[in-house]
N, C-alpha and C positions, 0 to 999 in steps of 0.2 A: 741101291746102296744096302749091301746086306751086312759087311764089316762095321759093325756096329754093337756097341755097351749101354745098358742101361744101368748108372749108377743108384740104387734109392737105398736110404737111411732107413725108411720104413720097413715091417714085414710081409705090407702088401700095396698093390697101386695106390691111386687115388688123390696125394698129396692133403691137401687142408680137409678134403673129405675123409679122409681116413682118420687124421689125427682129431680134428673137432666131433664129438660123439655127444655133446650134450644135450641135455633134453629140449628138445623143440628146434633143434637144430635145421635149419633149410636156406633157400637159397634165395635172395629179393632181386633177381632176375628170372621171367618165364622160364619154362623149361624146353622150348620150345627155340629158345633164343641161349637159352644156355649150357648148349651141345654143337660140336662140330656141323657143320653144312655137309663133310661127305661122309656123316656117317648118323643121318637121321635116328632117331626115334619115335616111332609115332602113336605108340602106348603109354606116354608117359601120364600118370595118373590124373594128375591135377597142372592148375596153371603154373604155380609156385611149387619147385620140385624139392625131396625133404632128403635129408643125408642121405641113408639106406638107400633111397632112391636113386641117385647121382654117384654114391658110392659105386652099386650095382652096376649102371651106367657103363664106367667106367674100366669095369672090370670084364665088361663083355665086349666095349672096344679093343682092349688089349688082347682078349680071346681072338678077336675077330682077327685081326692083322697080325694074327703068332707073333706077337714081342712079348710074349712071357720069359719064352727061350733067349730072351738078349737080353732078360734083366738081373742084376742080382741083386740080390734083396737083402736086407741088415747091413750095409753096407757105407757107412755116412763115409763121406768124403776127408781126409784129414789135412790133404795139400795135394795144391795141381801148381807143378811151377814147368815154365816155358824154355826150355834149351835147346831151340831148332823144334821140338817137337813137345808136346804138352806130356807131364810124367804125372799119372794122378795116384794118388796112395791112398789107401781106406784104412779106415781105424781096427780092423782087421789085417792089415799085414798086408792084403795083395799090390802089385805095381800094373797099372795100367800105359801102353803108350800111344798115342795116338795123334793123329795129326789134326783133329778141330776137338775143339769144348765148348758143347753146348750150356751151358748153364740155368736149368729150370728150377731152383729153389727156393724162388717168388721173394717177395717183400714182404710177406707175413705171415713170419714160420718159426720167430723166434718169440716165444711169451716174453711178456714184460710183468716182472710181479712188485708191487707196492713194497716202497723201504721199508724194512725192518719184519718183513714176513716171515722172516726165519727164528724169529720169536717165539709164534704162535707153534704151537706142539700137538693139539689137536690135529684134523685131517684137513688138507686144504689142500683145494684142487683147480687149476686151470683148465678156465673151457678150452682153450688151443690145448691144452692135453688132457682131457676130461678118460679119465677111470672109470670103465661102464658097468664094473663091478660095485662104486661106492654106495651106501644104502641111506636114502636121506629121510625116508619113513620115519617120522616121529622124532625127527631132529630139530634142534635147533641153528638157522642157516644165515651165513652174513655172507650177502653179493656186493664185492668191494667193486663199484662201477657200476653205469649203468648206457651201455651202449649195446653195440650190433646184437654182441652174444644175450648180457643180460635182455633185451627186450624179449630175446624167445626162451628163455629159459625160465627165468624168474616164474611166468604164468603157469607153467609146466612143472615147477619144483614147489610151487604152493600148493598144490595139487593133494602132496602126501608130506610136507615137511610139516613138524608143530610149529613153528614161525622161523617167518623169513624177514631177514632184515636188510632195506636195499639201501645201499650206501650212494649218493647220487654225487658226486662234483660238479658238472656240469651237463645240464638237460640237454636232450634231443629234440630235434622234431619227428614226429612218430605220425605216418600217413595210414590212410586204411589201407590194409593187404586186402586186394582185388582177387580174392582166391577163389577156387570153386576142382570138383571134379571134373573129368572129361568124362562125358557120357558114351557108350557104348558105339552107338552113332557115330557121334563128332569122332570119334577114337577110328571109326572104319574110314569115313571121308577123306582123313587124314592122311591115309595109306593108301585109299584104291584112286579116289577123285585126282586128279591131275591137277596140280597147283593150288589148292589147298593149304597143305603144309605149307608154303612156299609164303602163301598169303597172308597165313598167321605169322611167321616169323618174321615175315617185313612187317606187320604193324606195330608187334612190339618191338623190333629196331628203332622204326621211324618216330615211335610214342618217347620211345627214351630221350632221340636226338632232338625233338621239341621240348621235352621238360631242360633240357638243355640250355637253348636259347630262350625259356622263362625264366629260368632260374639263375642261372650260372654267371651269365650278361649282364650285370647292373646297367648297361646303357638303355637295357628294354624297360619301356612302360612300366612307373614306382607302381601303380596301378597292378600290374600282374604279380607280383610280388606280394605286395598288400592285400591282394586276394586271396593268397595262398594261404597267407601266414595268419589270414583271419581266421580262415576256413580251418587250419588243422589248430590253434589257439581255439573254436569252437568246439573241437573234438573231446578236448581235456574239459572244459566247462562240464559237454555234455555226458563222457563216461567217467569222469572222476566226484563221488558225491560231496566229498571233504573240500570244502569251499577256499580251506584255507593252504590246502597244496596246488592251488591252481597257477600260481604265480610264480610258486617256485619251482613246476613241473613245465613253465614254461621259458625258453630257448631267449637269451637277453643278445642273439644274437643273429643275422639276417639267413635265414631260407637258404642251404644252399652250401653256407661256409662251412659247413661240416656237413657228409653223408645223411642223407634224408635217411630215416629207418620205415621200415613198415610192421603192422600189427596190427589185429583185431580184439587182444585182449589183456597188452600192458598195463595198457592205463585201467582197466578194471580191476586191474588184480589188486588196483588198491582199495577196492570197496572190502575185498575180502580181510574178516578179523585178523586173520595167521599170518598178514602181510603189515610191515608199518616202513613207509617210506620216510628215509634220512635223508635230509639235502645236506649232508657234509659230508668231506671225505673222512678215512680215518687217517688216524693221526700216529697210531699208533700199534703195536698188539701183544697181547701177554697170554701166557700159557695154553688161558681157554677163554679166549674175551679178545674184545677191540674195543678200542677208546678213542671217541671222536668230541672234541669241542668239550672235552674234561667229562664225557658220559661214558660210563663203562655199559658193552653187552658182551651179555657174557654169553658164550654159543660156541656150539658142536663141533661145526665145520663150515668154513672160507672155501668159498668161492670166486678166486680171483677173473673178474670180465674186466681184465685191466689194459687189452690189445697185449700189441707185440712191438718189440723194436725194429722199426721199419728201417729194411733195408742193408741189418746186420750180421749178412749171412755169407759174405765173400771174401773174409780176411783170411782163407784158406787158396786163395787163388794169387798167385807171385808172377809178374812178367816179367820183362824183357831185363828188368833193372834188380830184381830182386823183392820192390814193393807191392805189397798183398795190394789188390783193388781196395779197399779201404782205407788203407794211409794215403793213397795217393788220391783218391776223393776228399779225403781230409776234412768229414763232417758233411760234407754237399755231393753227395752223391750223383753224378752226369753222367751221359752215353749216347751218342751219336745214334737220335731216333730210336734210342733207349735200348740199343743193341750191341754195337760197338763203343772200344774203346783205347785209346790209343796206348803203347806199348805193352798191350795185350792180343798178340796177332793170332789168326783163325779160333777169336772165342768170340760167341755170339751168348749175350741175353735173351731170357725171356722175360717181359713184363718188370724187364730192366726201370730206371730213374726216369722219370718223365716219361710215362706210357699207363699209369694208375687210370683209374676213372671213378667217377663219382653218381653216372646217370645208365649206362648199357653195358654190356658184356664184354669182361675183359679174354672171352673164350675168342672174340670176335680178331683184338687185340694179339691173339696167340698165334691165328692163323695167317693174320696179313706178316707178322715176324716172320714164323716159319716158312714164308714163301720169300719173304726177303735173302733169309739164310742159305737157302737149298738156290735160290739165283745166285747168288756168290758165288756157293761150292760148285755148280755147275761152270759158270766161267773160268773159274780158276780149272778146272778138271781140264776143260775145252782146250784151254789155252797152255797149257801144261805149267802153270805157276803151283807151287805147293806152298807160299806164304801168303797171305791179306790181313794188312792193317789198315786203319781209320788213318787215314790223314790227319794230323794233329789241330791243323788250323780251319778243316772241316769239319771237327769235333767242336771247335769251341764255337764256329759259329753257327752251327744245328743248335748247340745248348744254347746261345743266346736268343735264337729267332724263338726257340722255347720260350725262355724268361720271358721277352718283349709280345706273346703271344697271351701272358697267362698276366699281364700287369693289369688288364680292366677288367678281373673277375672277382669274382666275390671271396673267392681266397683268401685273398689279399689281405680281407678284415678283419682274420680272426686263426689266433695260433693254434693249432691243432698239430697231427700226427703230418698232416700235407706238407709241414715246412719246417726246418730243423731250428736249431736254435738260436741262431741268427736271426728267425723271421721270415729266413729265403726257400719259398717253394722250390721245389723238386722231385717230386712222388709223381705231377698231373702232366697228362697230354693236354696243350692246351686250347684243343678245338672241341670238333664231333668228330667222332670216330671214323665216317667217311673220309673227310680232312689227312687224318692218319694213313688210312691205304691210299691215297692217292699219292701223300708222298713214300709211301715207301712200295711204292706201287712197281717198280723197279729199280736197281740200284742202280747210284752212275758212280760207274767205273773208276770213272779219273777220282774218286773222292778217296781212295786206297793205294799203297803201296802194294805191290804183289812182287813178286820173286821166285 
């Protein structure tokens, strides 16, 4: 298939890698495990690979397979609507027409910034859009949040800020990051020895698909659970020396219901003078200050690690009927093994509604789609059809066997970004990721209209 556009908003590959630049920024899957199968790496520095790194990565895959020449770049999407053929228009002017739409614009790519942020008038900045020019040396810093991002950054901006102030709502569980170099050695073995490579990335596949089934499964032994939750509850005891943040630094909430974090040096950074951890959110914010529980701090520059609005990125895509995929989700976002959807014909998702994960590599996720996808368009090619839609009533009950998949898991417990406002999950696949390629391991036919 050479007849092909690569639409990016960006000025260069990479996606979340490109736009995330902040300090300490890396990735809490191996690297080893989180890059393509047919297009190894086997120099990759360390176990846990760092932006720059993955950036890089990525832009030598792109080298490698010349699709630079099929991309255009600055180029954000402004409407793709369906008339027999898909018409995409960029916020530059151009008309695109094409007969499929891939859709790769992920579910977390839109920042989410704290109300009333547009108050503050000093410099405030999103790690999903972090400014690599901004100078925090000798500032004074407020991290509104404190998840994925702030855990690696905060260590990293105490570093050179006069004080940092870290705004917490709700705690993490924060595990030890298993990091290390790859030795010169290990790094050759990897490349000449015969299955090697091979070896290391099944063990981290198969490490992730077990913390899985300890974690994830309330129906497994309270026992492994309670072991967990000791063991990382001892970690804050043991590197946090202020006795009286231990309580509040720890998670009133089970193992699992939220994304585990990893780090070797969060929870220290609270030893350090320049750092004073806040367990409230803020409340508000004025000029050059924030004000949480009636306390004003007053400071330089915001730091919003506040995520993103999952999932609100497709209200520019109109089918068959005229409604954008988002009206017609209507708050609950679905998709037929998180790909298709109905009166949306030849568009496919990537890492669509129900295909998230919380324990392994969602690269993993990308590529059982992508073969899903390229099997359709091959059958339709074969058979001379040029239309394919989701079956309507195979769409709703893919999303169901979904829901009735993810009801005994620890989700369930605890409202997070995993489930909308309702309460109702919708972000997670609700297995191990094997589970996932098997069913989508081939498509069956009869489950589409074609034409």
């Amino acid at each position: 298939m050479n007849s092909f556009v690569i639409l990016e908003k960006a000025p260069e590959v990479g996606g979340t890698w490109w736009y995330n630049k902040y300090p300490g920024c890396a990735c809490d899957i191996p690297s080893h495990l989180y890059s393509f199968s047919f297009c190894p790496k086997y120099d990759w520095s360390k176990v846990y690979p760092t932006q720059p790194e993955i950036l890089q990565y990525l832009k030598d895959v792109t080298q490698k397979y010349q699709l630079y020449p099929h991309i255009r770049f600055n180029r954000p999407v402004q409407d793709a609507s369906w008339d027999g053929q898909w018409r995409v228009r960029t916020a530059t002017g151009e008309l695109y027409v094409s007969q499929f739409l891939v859709l790769g614009v992920g579910a977390l790519h839109v920042p989410s910034y704290p109300m009333g942020h547009n108050q503050f008038v000093g410099r405030m900045v999103h790690t999903g859009e972090w400014d690599p020019t901004i100078d925090l040396k000798d500032k004074t810093v407020a991290f509104v949040g404190s998840g994925a991002s702030a855990v690696q950054a905060v260590p990293e901006v105490a570093k050179t800020a006069k004080q940092v102030y870290v705004f917490q709502r709700t705690a993490s569980w924060v595990s030890e990051k298993k990091d290390g170099a790859y030795g010169r050695l290990f790094s050759w073995a990897l490349k000449w020895v015969p299955g090697v490579r091979q070896l290391l990335r099944w063990f981290y596949y198969w490490r992730g698909e077990l913390f899985f089934r300890l974690v994830f499964t309330p129906t497994q032994p309270k026992t492994n659970r309670d072991d967990i939750e000791g063991k990382l509850t001892q970690r804050i005891h043991d590197e946090v020396k202020d006795k009286s943040l231990w309580d509040d630094l720890t998670p009133k909430y089970m193992v699992g219901c939220k994304r585990v974090l990893i780090s070797n040096d969060y929870y220290k950074s609270f030893n350090e003078p320049n750092v004073k951890f806040i367990p409230r959110h803020v409340d508000s914010f004025g000029d050059h200050s924030v004000t949480s529980k009636g306390e004003k701090y007053d400071v330089d520059v915001v730091v919003c690690a506040t995520g993103f609005k999952v999932g609100r990125g497709l209200q520019f895509v109109h089918g068959k009927d005229g409604k954008d995929m988002e009206e017609q989700w209507n708050d609950c976002q679905a998709a037929h093994h998180g790909i298709t959807v109905p009166n949306f014909p030849n568009a496919f998702i990537l890492l669509g509604p129900g295909t998230a994960l919380g324990h392994n590599s969602v690269v993993w996720m990308i590529e059982v789609q992508l073969s899903y996808i390229i099997q359709l368009m091959t059958h339709m090619r074969k058979a001379g059809h040029a239309v394919c839609e989701v079956k309507n009533d195979v769409w709703a009950k893919s999303v169901a066997e979904n829901q009735k998949g993810l009801e005994n898991k620890v989700w369930q417990r605890n409202i997070g970004w995993y489930q909308n406002k309702q309460g109702k999950l919708y972000t997670l696949w609700r297995g191990q990721t094997f589970s996932y390629w098997w069913t989508c391991r081939t498509p069956r036919f009869n489950d589409f209209y074609f034409a």
